[in-house]
C-alpha positions, 0 to 999 in steps of 0.5 A, spaced: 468 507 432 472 512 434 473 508 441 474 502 439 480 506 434 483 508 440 482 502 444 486 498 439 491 504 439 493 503 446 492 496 446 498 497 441 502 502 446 500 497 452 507 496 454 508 503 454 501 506 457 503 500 463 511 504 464 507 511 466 503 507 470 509 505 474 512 511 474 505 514 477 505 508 482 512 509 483 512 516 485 505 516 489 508 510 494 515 512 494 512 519 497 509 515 503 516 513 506 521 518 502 518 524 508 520 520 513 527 521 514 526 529 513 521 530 518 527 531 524 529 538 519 523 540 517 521 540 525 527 544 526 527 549 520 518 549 522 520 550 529 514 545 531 515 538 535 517 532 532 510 529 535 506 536 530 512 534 525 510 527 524 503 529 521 505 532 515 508 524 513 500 521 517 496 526 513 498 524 506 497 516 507 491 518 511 487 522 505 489 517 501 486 512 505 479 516 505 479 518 499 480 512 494 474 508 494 470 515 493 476 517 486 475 509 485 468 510 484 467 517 481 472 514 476 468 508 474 463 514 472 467 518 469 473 518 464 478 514 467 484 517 463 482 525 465 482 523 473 488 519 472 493 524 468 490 530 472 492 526 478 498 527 475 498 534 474 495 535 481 501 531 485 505 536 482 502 542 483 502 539 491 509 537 490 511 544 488 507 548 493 510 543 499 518 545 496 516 552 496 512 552 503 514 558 508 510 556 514 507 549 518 500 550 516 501 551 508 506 545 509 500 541 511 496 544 506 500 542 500 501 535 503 494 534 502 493 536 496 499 533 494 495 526 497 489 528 493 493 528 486 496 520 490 489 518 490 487 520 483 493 516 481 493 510 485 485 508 484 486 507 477 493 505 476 491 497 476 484 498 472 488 502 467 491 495 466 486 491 466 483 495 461 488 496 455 491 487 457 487 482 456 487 477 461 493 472 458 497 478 459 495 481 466 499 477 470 505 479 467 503 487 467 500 487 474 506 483 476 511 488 475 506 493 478 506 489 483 515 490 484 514 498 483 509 499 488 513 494 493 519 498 491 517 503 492 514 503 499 520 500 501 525 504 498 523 511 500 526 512 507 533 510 503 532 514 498 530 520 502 536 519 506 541 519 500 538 525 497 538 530 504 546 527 503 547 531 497 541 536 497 536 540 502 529 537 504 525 541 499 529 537 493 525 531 495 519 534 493 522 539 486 524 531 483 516 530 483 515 536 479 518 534 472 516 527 472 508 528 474 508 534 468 512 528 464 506 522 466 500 527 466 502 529 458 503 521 456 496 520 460 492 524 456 496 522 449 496 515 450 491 512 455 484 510 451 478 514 451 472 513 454 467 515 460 465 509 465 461 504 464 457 504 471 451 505 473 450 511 476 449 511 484 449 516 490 456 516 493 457 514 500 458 520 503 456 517 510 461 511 509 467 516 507 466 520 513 466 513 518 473 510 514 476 516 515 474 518 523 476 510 523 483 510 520 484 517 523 483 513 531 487 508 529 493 512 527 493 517 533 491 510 537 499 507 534 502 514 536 499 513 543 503 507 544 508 509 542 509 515 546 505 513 553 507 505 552 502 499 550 498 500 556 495 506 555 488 508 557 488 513 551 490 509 546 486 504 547 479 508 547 482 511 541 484 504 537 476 501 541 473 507 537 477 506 530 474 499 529 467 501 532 467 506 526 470 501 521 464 495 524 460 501 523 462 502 515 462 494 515 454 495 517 453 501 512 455 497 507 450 491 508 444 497 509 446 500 502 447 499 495 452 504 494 457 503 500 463 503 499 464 497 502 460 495 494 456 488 495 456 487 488 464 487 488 464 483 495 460 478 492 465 475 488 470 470 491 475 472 489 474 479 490 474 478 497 478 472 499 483 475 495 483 483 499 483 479 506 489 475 504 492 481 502 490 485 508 494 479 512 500 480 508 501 487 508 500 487 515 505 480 516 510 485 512 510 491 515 510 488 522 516 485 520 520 489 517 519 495 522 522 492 528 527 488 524 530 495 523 531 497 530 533 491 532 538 491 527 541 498 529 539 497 536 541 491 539 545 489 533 550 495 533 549 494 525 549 501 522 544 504 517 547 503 510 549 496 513 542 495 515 539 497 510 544 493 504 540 487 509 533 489 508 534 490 500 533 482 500 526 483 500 524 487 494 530 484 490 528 478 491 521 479 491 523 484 483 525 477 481 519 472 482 513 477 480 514 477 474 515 470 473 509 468 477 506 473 473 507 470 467 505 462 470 499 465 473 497 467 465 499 461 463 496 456 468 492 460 473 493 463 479 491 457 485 498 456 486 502 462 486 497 464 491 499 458 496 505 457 495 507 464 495 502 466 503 505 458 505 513 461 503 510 468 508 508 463 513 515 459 513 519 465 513 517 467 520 519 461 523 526 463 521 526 468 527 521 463 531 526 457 531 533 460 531 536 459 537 538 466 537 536 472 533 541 473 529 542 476 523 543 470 518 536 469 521 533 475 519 536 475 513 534 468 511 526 470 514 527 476 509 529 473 503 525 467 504 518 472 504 521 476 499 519 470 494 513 469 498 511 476 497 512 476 489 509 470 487 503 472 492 501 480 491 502 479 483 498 473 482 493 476 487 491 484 484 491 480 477 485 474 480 482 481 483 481 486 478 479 479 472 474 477 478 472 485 478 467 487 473 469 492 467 464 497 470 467 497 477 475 496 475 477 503 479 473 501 485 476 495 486 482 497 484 481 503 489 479 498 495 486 492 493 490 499 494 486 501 500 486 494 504 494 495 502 494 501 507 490 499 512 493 492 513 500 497 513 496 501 519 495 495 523 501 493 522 505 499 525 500 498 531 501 491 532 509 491 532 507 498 536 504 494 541 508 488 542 516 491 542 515 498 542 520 498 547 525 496 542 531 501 542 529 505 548 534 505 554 534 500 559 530 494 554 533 488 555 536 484 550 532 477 551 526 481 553 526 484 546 527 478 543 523 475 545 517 479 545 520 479 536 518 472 537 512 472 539 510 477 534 513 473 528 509 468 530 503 471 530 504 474 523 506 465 521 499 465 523 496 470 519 500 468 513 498 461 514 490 463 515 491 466 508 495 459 505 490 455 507 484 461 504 484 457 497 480 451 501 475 454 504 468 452 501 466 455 494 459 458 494 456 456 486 456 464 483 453 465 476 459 467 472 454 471 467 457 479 467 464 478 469 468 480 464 474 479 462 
């Protein structure tokens, strides 16, 4: 009785509830890019190199990546609104240790933790939604979940860089201490109560290991290239033996019940044509938007602050239509929004494919035309996935969409790494560079195509029957 009360009482404050979700979301994806621009002053201030530096930015997103199918899992078990506030209350304390921090390794140290607290927040934010909106409003709520979590992701490095003008680097981490006291208060008073709902497994331990051992390769492998160029035997072996580790995770899910890579969830339609097309989204935009950057400066001569005026199309854009697309996937399903929103993806990269010139009209219609694309796509897809997704599994599947979300964004980084990694560098030859570009938004039409097409693929008859809404 008392948990239907307070169901119904969150229920009433679901708009509410959804604010400090965004606000949760917001933080934990700003502080993925936000870091970056600070990293050449904490190099300095640390005396370490900027390779050491960089790190402090690899460790948060890779403890993330390790750790959400395990938080998503122990939050399914557990009480959803206690892991999700103290998340908060963690990345603050990790956030305030960062600011406070007087050497290298407490640095690193600090950041983890703070990376601990993003992934107790980040594998219950799109459950916590499911679970106080009923379906018919879902798309709406995940859509404008769908705006925060893109704002922030792109707007971290320009965010950053206005703060270091007004302030020294730790203020980019005191900002998150009030906020993150703030959401974990307004978590423990307004979420509703309850413990998880699934049936009690072993956790994957081996699995967790493979994923981790497996990003963490495909990281260094990506830093490899960067440094020692696309031919480089090292980074080769180092991305060969990430993707054997990640076959072998894949292989481990099938041999158990319990993996990560959870059978039940996989089993369903939705669930998995929905985290493959979000995996190629995330990789298209990140491929993109990073050598737009350095081509724009280098190539182009555009300055930062103009260069980053033009690469607000996309989330400006994208803040507009996913709402929108929310509300009529609500009302009319979601098979359309999610074509026309991956097809619109695909045709925006044949903006630099098919100029006669790259050019920055070109790129600014390719980021615009995406920027719709991307809004229609990521809020109807997260809201198909986590409906399809069982009530005693909604955590996981959460966990695993924000997973996918990053390892599509890891390989992203490889790919434009590895096809124009040059860009920016002396003697790089204008045409050369573009049109190594062209080629690299032509493999991303592919992939957005590939994903446009997903919802012909043949369905497979599934018994409905313990899917909830």
């Amino acid at each position: 009785m008392e948990r239907n009360h307070t169901m119904s009482e969150a229920q009433r404050n679901k708009w509410g509830i959804l604010q400090v979700v965004n606000m949760g979301t917001l933080i934990s994806t700003l502080d993925v890019g936000i870091v970056n621009v600070s990293l050449p002053i904490m190099a300095k201030q640390f005396s370490v190199s900027l390779a050491q530096i960089q790190w402090v930015a690899t460790i948060y997103l890779l403890t993330m990546v390790v750790l959400l199918p395990f938080m998503g899992k122990l939050s399914d078990r557990m009480e959803r609104r206690t892991i999700y506030s103290y998340g908060f209350l963690i990345f603050g304390i990790g956030s305030l240790c960062i600011a406070i921090s007087h050497g290298f390794a407490a640095l690193l140290l600090s950041r983890c933790l703070q990376g601990i607290g993003a992934t107790m927040i980040m594998a219950n934010s799109q459950a916590i939604v499911r679970q106080v909106f009923p379906d018919h409003e879902r798309g709406r709520a995940l859509g404008i979940n769908a705006v925060v979590i893109s704002v922030g992701t792109l707007s971290g490095p320009a965010l950053g860089g206005l703060l270091l003008e007004i302030a020294d680097w730790p203020w980019l981490f005191w900002i998150n201490v009030p906020i993150a006291l703030a959401a974990c208060f307004l978590g423990f008073r307004w979420f509703p109560r309850g413990t998880g709902e699934s049936v009690r497994t072993p956790f994957d331990f081996v699995g967790t290991v493979l994923l981790g051992a497996g990003a963490c390769l495909l990281m260094i492998a990506a830093e490899s290239i960067k440094e020692q160029g696309a031919f480089s035997a090292a980074a080769w072996l180092e991305g060969a033996i990430g993707i054997g580790l990640l076959v072998a995770l894949w292989l481990q899910g099938r041999r158990i019940d319990y993996g990560i890579v959870d059978r039940e969830l996989f089993s369903r339609r939705k669930v998995w044509v929905g985290n493959a097309g979000s995996f190629l989204i995330n990789l298209a935009q990140t491929a993109t938007l990073i050598p737009v950057t350095f081509y724009l400066q280098s190539q182009l001569g555009y300055s930062a602050w103009s260069t980053g005026a033009l690469l607000m199309l996309q989330p400006l854009l994208m803040g507009i239509v996913a709402p929108f697309a929310g509300w009529f996937r609500d009302k009319y399903g979601g098979t359309f929004p999610i074509a026309a929103g991956a097809l619109l993806c695909a045709v925006s990269m044949l903006f630099v494919v098919l100029a006669p010139g790259v050019t920055p009209v070109s790129i600014g219609l390719q980021l615009s035309v995406f920027g719709i694309g991307i809004g229609l796509f990521h809020a109807t897809n997260n809201a198909e996935i986590m409906s399809a997704a069982p009530a005693s599994k909604s955590s996981l599947a959460g966990s695993l969409l924000a997973l996918v979300r990053y390892l599509g964004q890891i390989a992203g980084i490889g790919l434009a790494t590895l096809l124009v990694g040059s860009m920016g560098q002396p003697g790089a030859a204008m045409e050369s560079v573009g049109m190594l570009l062209r080629v690299l938004f032509g493999l991303c039409f592919v992939f957005c195509l590939l994903v446009a097409l997903s919802g012909r693929l043949p369905k497979k008859k599934q018994n409905s029957a313990g899917i909830s809404a």
